[in-house]
LOKEMI-66034 format. One record per residue: x, y, z of N, C-alpha, C, O in turn. Coordinates in steps of 0.1 Angstrom, whole numbers, plus 2048, in hexadecimal, padded with zeros to 3 digits. Layout:
<node><n_X>X</n_X><n_Y>Y</n_Y><n_Z>Z</n_Z><ca_X>X</ca_X><ca_Y>Y</ca_Y><ca_Z>Z</ca_Z><c_X>X</c_X><c_Y>Y</c_Y><c_Z>Z</c_Z><o_X>X</o_X><o_Y>Y</o_Y><o_Z>Z</o_Z></node>
...
END
This chain:
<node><n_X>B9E</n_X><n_Y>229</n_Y><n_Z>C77</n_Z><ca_X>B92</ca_X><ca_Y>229</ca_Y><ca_Z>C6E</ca_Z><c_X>B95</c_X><c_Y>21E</c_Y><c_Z>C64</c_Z><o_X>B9D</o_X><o_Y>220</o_Y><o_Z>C5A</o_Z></node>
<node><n_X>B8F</n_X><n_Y>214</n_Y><n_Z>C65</n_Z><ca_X>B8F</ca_X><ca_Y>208</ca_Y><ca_Z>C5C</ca_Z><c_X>B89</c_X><c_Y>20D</c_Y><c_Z>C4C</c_Z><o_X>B81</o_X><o_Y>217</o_Y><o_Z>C4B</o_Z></node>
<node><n_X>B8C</n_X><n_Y>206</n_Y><n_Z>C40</n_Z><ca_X>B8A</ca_X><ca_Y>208</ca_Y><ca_Z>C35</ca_Z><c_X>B83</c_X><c_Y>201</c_Y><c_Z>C31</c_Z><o_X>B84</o_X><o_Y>1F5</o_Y><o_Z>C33</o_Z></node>
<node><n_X>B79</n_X><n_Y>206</n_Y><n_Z>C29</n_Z><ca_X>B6F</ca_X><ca_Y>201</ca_Y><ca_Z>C24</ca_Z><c_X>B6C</c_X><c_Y>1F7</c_Y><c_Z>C16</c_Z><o_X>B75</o_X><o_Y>1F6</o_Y><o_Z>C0E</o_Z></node>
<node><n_X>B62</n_X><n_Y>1F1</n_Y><n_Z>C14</n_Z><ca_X>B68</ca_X><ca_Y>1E8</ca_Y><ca_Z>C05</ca_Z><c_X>B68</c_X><c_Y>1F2</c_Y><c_Z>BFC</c_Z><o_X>B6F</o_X><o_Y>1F1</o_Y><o_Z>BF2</o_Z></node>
<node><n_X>B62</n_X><n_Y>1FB</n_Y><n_Z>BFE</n_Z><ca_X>B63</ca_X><ca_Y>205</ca_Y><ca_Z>BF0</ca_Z><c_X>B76</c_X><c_Y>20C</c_Y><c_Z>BF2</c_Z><o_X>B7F</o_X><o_Y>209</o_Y><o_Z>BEA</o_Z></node>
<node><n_X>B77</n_X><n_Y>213</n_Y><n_Z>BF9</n_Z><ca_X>B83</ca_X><ca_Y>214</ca_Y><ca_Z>BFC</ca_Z><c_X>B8D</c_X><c_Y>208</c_Y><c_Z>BF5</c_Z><o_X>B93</o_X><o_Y>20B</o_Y><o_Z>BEB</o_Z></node>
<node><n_X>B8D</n_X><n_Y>1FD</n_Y><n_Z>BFB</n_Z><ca_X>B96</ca_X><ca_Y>1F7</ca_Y><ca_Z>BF3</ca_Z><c_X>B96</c_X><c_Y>1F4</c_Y><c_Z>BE6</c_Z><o_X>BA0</o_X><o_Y>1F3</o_Y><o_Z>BDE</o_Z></node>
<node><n_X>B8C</n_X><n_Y>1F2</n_Y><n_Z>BE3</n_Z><ca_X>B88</ca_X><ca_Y>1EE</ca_Y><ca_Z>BD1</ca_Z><c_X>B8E</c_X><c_Y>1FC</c_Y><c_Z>BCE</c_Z><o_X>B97</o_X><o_Y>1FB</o_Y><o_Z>BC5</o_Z></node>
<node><n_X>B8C</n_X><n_Y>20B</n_Y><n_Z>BD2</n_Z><ca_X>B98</ca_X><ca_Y>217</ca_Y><ca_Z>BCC</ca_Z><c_X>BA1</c_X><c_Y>213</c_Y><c_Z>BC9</c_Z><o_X>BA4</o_X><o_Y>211</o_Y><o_Z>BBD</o_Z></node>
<node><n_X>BA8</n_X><n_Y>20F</n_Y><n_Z>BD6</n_Z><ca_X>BB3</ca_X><ca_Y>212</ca_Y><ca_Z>BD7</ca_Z><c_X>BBA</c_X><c_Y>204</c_Y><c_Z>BCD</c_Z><o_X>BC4</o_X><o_Y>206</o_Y><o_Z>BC7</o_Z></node>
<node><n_X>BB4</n_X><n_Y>1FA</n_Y><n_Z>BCC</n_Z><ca_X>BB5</ca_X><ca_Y>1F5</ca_Y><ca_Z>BC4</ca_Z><c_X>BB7</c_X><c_Y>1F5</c_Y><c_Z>BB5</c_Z><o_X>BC1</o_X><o_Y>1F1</o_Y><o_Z>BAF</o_Z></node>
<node><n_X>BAA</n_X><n_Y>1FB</n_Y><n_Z>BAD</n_Z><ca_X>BAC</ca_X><ca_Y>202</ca_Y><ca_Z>B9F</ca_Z><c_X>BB6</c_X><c_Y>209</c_Y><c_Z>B9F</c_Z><o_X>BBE</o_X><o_Y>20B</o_Y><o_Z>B95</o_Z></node>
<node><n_X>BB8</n_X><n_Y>20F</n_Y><n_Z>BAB</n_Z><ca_X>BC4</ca_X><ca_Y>21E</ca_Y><ca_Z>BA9</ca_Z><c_X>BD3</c_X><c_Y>216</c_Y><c_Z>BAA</c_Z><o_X>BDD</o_X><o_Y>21D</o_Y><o_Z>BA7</o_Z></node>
<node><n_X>BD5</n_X><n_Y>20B</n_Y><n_Z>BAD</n_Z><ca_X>BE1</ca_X><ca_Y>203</ca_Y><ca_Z>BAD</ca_Z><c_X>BE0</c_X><c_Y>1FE</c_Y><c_Z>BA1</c_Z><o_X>BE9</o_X><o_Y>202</o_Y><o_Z>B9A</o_Z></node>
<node><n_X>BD7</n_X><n_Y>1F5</n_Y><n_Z>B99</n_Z><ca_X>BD9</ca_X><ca_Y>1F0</ca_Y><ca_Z>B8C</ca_Z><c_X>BD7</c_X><c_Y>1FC</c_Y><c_Z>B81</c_Z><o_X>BDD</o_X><o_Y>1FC</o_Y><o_Z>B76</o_Z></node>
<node><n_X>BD1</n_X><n_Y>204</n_Y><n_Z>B84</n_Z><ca_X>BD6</ca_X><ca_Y>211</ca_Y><ca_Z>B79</ca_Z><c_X>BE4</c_X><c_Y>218</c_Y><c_Z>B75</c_Z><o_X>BE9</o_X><o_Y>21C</o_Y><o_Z>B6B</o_Z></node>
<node><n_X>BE9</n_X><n_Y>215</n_Y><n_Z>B84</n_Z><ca_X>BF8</ca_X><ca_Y>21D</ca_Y><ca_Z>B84</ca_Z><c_X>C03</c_X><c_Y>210</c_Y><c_Z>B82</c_Z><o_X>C0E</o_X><o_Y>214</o_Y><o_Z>B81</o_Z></node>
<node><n_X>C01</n_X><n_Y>206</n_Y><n_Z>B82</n_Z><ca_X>C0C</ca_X><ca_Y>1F8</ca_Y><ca_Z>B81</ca_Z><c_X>C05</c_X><c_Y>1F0</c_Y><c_Z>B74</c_Z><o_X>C0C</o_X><o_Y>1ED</o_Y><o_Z>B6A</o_Z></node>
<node><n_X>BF9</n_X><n_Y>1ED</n_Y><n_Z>B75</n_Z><ca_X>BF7</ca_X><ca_Y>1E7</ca_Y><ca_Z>B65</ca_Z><c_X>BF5</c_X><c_Y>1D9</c_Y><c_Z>B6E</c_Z><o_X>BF9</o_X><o_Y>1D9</o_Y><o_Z>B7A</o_Z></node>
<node><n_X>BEE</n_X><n_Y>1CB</n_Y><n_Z>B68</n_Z><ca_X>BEF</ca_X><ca_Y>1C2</ca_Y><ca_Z>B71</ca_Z><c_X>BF6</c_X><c_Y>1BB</c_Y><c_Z>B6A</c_Z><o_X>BF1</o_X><o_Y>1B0</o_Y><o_Z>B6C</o_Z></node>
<node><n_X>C01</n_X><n_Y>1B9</n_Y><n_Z>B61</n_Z><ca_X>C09</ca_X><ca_Y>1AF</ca_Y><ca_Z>B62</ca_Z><c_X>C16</c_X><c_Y>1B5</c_Y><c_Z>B6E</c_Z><o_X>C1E</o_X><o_Y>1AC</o_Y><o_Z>B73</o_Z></node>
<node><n_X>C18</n_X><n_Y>1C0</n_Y><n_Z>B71</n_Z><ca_X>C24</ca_X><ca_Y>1C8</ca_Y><ca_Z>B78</ca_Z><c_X>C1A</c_X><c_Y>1C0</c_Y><c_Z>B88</c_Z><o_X>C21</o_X><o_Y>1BB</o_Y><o_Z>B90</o_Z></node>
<node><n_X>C0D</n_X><n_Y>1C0</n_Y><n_Z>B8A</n_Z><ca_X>C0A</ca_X><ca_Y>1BF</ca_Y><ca_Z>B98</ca_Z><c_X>C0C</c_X><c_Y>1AF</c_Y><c_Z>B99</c_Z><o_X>C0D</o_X><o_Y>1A9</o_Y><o_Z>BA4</o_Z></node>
<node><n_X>C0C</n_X><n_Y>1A8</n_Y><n_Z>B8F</n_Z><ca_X>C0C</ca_X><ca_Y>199</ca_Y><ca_Z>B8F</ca_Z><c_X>C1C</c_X><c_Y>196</c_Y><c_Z>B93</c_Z><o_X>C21</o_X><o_Y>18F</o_Y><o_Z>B9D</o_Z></node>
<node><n_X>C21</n_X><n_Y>19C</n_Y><n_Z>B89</n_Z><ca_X>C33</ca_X><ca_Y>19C</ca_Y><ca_Z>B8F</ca_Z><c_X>C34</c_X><c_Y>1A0</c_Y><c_Z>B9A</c_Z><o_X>C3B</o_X><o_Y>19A</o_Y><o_Z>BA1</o_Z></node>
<node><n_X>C2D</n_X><n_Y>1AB</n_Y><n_Z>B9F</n_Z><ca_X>C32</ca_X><ca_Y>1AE</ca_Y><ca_Z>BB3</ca_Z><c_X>C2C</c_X><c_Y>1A5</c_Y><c_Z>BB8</c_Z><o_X>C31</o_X><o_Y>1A2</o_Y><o_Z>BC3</o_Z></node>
<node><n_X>C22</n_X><n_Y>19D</n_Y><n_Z>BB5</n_Z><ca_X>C1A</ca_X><ca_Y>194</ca_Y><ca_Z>BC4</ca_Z><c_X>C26</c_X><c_Y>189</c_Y><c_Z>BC2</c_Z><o_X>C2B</o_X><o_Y>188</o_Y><o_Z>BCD</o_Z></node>
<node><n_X>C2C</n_X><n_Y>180</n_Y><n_Z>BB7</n_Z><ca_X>C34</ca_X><ca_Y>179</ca_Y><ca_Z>BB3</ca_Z><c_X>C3F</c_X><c_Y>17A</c_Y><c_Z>BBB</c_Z><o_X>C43</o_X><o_Y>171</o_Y><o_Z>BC2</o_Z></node>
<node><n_X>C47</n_X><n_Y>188</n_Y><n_Z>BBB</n_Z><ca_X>C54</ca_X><ca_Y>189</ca_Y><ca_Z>BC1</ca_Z><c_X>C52</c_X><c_Y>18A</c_Y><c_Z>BCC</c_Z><o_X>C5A</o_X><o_Y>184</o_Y><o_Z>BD2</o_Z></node>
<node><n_X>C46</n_X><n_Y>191</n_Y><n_Z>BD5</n_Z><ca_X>C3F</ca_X><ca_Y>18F</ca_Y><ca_Z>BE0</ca_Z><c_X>C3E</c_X><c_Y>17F</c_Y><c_Z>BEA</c_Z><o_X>C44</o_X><o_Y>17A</o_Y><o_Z>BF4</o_Z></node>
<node><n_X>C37</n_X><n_Y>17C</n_Y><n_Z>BE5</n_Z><ca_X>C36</ca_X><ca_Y>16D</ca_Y><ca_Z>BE4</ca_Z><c_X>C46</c_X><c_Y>163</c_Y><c_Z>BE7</c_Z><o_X>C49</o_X><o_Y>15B</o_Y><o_Z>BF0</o_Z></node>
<node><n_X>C4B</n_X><n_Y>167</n_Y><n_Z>BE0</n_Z><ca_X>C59</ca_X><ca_Y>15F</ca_Y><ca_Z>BE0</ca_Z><c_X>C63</c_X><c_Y>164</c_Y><c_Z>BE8</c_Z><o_X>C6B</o_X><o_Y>15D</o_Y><o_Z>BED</o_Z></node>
<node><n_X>C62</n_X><n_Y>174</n_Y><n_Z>BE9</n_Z><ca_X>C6C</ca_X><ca_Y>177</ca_Y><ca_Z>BF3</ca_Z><c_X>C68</c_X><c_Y>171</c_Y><c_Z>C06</c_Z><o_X>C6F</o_X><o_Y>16F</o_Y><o_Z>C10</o_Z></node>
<node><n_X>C60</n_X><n_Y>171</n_Y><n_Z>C05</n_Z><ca_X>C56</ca_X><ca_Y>16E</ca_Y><ca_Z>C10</ca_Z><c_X>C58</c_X><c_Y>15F</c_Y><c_Z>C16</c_Z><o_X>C5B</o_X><o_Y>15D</o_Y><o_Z>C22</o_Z></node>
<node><n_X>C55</n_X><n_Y>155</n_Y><n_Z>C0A</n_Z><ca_X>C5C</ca_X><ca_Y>149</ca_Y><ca_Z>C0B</ca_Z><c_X>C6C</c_X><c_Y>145</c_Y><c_Z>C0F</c_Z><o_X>C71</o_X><o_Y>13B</o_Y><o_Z>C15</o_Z></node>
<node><n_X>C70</n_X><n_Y>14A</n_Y><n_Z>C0C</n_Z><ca_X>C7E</ca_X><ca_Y>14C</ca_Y><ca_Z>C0E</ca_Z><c_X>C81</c_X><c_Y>152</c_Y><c_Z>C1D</c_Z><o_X>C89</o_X><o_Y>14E</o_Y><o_Z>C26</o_Z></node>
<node><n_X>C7B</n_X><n_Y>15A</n_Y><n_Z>C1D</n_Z><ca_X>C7D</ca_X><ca_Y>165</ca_Y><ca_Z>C2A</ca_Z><c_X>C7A</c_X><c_Y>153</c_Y><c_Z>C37</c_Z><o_X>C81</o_X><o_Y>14E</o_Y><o_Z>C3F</o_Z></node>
<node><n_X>C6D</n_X><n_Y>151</n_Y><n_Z>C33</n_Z><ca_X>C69</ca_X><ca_Y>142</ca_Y><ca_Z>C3A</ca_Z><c_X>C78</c_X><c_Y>13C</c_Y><c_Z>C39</c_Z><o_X>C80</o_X><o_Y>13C</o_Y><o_Z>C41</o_Z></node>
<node><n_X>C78</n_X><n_Y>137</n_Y><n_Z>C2F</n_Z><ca_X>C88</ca_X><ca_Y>12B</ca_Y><ca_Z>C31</ca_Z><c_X>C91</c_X><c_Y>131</c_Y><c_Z>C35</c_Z><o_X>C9A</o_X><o_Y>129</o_Y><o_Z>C38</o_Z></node>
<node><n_X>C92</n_X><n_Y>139</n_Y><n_Z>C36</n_Z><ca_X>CA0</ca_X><ca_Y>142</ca_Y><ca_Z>C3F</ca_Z><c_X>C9C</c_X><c_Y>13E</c_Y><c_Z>C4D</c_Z><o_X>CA5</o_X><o_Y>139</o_Y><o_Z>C54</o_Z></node>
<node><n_X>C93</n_X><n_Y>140</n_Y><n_Z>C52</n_Z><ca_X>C8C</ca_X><ca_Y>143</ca_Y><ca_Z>C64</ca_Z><c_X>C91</c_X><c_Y>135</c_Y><c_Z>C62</c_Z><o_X>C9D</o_X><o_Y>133</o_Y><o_Z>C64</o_Z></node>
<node><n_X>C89</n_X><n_Y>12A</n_Y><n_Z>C5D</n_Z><ca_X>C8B</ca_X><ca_Y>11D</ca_Y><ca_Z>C5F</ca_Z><c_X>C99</c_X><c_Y>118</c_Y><c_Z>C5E</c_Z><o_X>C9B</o_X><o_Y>10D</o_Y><o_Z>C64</o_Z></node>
<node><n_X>CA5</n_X><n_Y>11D</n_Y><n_Z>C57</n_Z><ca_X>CB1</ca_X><ca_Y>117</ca_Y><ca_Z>C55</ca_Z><c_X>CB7</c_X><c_Y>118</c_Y><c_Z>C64</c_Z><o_X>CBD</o_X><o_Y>10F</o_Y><o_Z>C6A</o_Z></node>
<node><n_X>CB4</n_X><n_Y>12B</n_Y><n_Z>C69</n_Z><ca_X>CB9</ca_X><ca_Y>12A</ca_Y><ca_Z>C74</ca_Z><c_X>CB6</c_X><c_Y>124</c_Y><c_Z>C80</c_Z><o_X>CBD</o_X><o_Y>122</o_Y><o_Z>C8A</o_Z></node>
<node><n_X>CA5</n_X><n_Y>121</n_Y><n_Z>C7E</n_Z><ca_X>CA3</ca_X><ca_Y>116</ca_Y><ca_Z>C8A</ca_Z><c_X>CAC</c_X><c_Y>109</c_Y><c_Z>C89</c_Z><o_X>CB2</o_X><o_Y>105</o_Y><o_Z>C93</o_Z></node>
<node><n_X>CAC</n_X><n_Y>100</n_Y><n_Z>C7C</n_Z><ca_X>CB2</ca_X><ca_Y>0F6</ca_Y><ca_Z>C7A</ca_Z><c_X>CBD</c_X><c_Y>0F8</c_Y><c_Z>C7F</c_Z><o_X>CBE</o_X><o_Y>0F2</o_Y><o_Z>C8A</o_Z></node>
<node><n_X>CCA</n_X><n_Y>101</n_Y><n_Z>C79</n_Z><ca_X>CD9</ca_X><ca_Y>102</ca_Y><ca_Z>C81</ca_Z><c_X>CDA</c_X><c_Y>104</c_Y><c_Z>C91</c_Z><o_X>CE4</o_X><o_Y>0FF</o_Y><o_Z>C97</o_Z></node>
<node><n_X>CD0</n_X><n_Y>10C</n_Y><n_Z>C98</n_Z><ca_X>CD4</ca_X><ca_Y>108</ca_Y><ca_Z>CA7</ca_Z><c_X>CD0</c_X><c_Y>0FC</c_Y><c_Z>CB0</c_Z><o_X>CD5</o_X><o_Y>0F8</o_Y><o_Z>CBB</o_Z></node>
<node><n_X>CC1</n_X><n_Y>0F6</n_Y><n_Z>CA8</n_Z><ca_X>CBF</ca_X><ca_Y>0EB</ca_Y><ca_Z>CAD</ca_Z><c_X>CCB</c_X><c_Y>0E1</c_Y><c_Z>CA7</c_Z><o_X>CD2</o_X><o_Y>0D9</o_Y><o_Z>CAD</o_Z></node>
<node><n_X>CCB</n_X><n_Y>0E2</n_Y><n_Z>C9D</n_Z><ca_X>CDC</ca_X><ca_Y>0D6</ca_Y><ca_Z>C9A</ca_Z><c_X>CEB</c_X><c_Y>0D7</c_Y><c_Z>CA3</c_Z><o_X>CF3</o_X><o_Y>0D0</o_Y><o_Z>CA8</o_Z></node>
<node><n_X>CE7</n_X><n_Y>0E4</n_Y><n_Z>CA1</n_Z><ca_X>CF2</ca_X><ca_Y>0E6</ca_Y><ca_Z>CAF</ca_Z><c_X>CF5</c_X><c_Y>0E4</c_Y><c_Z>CB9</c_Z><o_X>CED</o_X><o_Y>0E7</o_Y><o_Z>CC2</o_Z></node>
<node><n_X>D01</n_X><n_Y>0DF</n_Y><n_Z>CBE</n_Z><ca_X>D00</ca_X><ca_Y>0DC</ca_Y><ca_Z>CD4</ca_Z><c_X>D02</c_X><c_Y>0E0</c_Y><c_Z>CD6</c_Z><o_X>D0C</o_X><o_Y>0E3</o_Y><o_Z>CD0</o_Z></node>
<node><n_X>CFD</n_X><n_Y>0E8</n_Y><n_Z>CE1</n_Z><ca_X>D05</ca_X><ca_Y>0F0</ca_Y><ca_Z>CEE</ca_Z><c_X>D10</c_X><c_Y>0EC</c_Y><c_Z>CF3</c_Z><o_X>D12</o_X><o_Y>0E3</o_Y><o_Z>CFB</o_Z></node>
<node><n_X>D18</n_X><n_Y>0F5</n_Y><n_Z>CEE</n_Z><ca_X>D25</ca_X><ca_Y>0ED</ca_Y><ca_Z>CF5</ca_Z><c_X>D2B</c_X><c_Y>0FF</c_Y><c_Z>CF9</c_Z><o_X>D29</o_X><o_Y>109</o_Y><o_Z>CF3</o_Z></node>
<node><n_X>D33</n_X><n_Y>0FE</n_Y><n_Z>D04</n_Z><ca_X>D39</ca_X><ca_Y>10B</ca_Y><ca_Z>D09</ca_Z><c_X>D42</c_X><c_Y>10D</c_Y><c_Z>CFF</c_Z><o_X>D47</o_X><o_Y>104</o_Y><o_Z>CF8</o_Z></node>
<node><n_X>D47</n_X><n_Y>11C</n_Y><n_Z>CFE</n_Z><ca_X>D51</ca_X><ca_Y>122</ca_Y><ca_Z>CF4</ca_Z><c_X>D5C</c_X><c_Y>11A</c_Y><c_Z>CFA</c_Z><o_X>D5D</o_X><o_Y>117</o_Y><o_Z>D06</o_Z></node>
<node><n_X>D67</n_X><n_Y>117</n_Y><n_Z>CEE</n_Z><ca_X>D71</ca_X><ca_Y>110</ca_Y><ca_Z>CF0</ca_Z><c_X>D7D</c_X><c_Y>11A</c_Y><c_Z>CF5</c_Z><o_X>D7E</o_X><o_Y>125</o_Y><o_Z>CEF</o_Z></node>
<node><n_X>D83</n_X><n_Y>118</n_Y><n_Z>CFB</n_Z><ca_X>D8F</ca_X><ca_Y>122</ca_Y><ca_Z>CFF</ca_Z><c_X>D94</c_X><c_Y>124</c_Y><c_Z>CF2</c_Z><o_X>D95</o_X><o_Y>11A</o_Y><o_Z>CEA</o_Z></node>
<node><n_X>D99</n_X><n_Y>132</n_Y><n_Z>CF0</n_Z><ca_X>DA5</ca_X><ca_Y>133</ca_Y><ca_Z>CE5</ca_Z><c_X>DB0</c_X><c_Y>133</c_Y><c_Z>CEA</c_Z><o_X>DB7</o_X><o_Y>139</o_Y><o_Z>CE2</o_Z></node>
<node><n_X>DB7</n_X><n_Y>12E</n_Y><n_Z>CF5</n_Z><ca_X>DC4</ca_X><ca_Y>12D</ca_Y><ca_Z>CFC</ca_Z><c_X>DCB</c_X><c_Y>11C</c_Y><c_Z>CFB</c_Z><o_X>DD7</o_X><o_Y>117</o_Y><o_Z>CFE</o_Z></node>
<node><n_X>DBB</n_X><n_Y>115</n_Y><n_Z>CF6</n_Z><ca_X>DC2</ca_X><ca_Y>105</ca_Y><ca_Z>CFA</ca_Z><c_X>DC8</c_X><c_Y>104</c_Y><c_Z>CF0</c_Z><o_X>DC6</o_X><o_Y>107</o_Y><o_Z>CE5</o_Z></node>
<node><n_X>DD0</n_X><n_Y>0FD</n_Y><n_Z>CF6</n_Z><ca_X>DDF</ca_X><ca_Y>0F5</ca_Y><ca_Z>CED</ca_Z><c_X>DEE</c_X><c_Y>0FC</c_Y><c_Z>CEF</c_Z><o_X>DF9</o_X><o_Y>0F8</o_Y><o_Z>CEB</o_Z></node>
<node><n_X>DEA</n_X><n_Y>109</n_Y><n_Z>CF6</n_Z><ca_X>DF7</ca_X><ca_Y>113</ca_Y><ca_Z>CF3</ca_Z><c_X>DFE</c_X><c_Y>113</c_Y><c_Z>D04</c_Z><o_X>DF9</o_X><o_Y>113</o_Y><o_Z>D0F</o_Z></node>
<node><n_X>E0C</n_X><n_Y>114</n_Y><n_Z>CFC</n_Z><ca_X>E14</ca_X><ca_Y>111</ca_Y><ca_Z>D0E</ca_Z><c_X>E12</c_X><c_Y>11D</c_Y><c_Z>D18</c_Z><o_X>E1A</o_X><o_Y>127</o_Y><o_Z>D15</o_Z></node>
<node><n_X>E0B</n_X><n_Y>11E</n_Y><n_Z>D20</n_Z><ca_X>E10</ca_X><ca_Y>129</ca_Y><ca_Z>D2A</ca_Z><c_X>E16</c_X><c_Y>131</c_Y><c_Z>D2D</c_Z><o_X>E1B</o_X><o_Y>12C</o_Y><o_Z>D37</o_Z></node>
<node><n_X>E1C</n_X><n_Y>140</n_Y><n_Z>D2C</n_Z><ca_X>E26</ca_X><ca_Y>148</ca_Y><ca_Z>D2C</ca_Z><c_X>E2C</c_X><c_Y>14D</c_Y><c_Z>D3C</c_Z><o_X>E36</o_X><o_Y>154</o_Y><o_Z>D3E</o_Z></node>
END
């Protein structure tokens, strides 16, 4: 059951009554920024495997004499 505009303008008043709007201005803010970040995260890790080559795992045995 979808919500109606009256419904949200409620639910609305009933959020700025109980937070105050400079408290709702600070959440959309930290909102906003964690979000962005969350973005450059996805993006760093795309960057490091495209920078990266494919190369096969290196033996951990090379270099060492034979028993």
């Amino acid at each position: 059951m979808p919500l109606g505009p009256l419904e949200v303008i409620l639910i609305l008043v009933v959020v700025i009554l109980l937070f105050g709007v400079g408290r709702i201005g600070k959440i959309g803010g930290e909102l906003g920024k964690s979000i962005r970040e969350f973005r450059k995260g996805l993006e760093g890790e795309d960057e490091k495997k495209a920078a990266a080559p494919s190369q096969p795992p290196a033996d951990s045995n090379a270099g060492k004499p034979a028993a």
